[in-house]
TORGUPA-26609 format. One line per field, with one value per residue: residue in three letters; x negated, y, z negated of N, C-alpha, C in turn. Coordinates in Angstrom, 1 decimal, m for minus. Atoms other than C-alpha are relative to their C-alpha. Layout:
<recs>
r (ALA_...)
n.c1 (X_...)
n.c2 (Y_...)
n.c3 (Z_...)
ca.c1 (X_...)
ca.c2 (Y_...)
ca.c3 (Z_...)
c.c1 (X_...)
c.c2 (Y_...)
c.c3 (Z_...)
</recs>
This chain:
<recs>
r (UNK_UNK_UNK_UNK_UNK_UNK_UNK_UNK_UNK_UNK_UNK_UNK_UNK_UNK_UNK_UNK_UNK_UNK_UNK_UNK_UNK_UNK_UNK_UNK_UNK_UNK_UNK_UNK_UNK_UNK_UNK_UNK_UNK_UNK_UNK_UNK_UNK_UNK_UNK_UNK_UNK_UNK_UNK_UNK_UNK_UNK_UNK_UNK_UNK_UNK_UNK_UNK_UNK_UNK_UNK_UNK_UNK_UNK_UNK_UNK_UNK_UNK_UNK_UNK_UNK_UNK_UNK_UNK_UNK_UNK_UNK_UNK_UNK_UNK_UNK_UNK_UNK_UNK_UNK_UNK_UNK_UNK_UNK_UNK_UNK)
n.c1 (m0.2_m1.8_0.0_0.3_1.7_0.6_m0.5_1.3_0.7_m0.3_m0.3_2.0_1.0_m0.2_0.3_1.3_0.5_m0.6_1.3_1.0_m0.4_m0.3_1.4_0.6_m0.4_0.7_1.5_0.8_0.8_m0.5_1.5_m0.5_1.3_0.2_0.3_1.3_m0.1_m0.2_m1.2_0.5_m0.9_m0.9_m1.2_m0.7_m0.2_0.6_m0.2_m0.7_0.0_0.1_m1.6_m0.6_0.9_m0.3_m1.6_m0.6_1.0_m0.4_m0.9_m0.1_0.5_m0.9_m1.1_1.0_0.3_m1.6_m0.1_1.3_m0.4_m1.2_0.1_0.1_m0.6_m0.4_0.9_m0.1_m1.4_0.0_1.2_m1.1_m0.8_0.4_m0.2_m1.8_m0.5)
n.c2 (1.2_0.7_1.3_1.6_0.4_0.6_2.1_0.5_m0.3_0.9_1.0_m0.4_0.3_1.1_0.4_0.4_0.7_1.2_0.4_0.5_1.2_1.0_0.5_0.2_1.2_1.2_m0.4_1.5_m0.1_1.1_0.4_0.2_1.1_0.0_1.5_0.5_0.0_m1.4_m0.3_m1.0_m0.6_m1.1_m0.1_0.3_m1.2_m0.8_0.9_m0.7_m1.8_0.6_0.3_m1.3_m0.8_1.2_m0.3_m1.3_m0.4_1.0_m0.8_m1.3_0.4_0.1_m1.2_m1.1_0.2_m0.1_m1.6_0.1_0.7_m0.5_m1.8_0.4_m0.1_m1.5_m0.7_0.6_m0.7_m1.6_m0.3_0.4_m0.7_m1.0_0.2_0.1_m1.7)
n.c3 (m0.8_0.0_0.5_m0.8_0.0_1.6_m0.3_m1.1_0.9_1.4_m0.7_m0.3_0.8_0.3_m0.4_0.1_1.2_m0.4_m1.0_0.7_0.8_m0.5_m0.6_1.3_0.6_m1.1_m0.3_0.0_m1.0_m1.4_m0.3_m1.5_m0.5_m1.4_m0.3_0.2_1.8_0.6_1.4_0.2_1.8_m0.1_1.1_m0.7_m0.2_m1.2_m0.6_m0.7_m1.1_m1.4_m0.8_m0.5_m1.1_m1.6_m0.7_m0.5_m0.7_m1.3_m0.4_m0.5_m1.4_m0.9_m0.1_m0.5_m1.6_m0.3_m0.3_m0.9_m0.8_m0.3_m0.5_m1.4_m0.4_m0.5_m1.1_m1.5_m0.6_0.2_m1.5_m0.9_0.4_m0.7_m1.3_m0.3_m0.2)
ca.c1 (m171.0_m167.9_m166.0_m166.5_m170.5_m170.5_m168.4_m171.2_m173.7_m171.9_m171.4_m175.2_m176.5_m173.8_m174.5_m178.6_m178.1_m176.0_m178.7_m181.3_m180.1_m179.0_m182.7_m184.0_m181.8_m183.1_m186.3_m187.2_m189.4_m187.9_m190.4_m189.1_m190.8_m192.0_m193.1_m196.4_m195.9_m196.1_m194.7_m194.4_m192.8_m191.0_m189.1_m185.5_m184.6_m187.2_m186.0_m182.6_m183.6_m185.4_m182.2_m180.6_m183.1_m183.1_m179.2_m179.3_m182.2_m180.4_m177.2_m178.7_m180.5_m177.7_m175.3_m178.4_m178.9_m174.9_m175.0_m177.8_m175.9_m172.6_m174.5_m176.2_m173.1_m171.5_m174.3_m173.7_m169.6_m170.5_m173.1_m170.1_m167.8_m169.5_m170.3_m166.8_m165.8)
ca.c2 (190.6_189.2_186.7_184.1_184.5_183.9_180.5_179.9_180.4_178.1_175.5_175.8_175.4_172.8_171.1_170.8_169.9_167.3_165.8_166.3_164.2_161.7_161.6_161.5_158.6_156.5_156.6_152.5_151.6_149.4_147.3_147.6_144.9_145.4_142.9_141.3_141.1_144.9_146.1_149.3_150.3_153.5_155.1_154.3_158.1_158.8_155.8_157.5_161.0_159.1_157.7_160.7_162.7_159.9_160.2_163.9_164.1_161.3_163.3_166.9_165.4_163.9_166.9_169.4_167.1_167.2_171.0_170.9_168.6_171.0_174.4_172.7_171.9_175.6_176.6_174.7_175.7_179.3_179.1_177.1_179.4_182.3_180.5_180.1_184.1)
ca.c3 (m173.1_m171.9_m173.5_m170.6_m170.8_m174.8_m173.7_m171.2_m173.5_m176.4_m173.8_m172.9_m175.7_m177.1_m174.5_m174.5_m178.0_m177.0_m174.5_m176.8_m179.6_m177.0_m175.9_m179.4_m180.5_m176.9_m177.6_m177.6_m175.2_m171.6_m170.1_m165.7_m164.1_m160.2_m157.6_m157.8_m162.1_m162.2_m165.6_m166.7_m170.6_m170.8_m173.4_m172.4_m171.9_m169.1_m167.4_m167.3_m166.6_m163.5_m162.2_m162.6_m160.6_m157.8_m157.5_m157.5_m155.5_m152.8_m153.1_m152.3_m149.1_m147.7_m148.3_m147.0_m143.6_m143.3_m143.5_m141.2_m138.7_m138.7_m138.4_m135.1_m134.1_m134.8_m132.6_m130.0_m129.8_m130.8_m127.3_m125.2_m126.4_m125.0_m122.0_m121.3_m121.7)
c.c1 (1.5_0.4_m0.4_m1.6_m0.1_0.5_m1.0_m0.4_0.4_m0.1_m1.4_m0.5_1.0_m0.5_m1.5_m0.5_0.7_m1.1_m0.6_m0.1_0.2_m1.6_m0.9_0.5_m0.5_m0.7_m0.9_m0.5_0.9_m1.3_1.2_m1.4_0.1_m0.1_m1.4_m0.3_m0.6_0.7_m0.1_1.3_0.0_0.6_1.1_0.5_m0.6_0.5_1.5_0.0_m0.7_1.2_0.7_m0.1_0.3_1.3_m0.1_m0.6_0.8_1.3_0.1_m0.3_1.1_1.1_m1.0_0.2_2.2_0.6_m0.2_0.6_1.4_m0.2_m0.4_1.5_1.2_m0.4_0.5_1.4_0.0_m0.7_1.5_0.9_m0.3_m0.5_1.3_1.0_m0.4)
c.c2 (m0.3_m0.9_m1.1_m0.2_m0.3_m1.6_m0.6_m0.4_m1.3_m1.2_m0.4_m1.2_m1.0_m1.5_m0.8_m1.0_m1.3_m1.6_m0.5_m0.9_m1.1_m0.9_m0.5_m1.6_m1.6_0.1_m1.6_0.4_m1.4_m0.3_m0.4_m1.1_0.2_m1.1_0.0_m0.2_1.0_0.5_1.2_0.3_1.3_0.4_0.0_1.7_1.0_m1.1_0.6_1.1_m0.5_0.0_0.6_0.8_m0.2_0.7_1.3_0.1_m0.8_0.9_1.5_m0.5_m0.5_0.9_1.2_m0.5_0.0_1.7_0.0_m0.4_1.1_1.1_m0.3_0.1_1.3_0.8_0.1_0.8_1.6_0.0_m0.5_1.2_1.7_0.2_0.4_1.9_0.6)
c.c3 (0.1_m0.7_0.8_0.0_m1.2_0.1_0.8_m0.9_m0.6_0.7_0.6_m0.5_m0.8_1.0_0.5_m0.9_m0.1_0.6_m0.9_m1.0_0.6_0.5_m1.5_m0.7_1.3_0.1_m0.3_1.4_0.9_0.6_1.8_0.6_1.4_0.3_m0.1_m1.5_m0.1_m1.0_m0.4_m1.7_m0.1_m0.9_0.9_1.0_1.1_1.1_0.5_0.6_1.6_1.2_0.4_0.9_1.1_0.2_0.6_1.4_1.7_0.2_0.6_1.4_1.1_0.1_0.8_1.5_0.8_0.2_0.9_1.4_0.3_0.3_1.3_1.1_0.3_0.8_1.0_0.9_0.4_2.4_1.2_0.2_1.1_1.9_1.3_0.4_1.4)
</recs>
């Protein structure tokens, strides 16, 4: 192996173990209250990996429909473009 894949690697797996302990030490329970006196108690740790999720999950969608909206529009030029010749 190369040296830059054994740095991967170390950085990996320092990094999991990083996490893991971070999740092990948050492990009280949060009580999120909805509407209608909906409650729900959580260890805190799933409550962040949620959030996390969310964001990424809101950040791939708007970066995917933003592709999405610029390959249309390469279409379009590409088709003009050829019109035009």
């Amino acid at each position: 192996m190369t040296l830059m894949r054994i740095l991967m690697w170390v950085f990996r797996i320092f990094l999991f173990l990083f996490l893991f302990g971070f999740a092990v030490k948050n492990d009280q329970l949060v009580t999120l209250k909805f509407f209608f006196g909906t409650e729900w108690q959580l260890p805190l740790v799933f409550v962040i990996l949620a959030a996390f999720a969310a964001g990424a999950m809101l950040g791939v969608t708007s970066t995917f429909t933003s592709l999405l909206r610029k390959r249309r529009e390469i279409g379009r030029l590409k088709r003009d473009l050829s019109r035009a010749v």
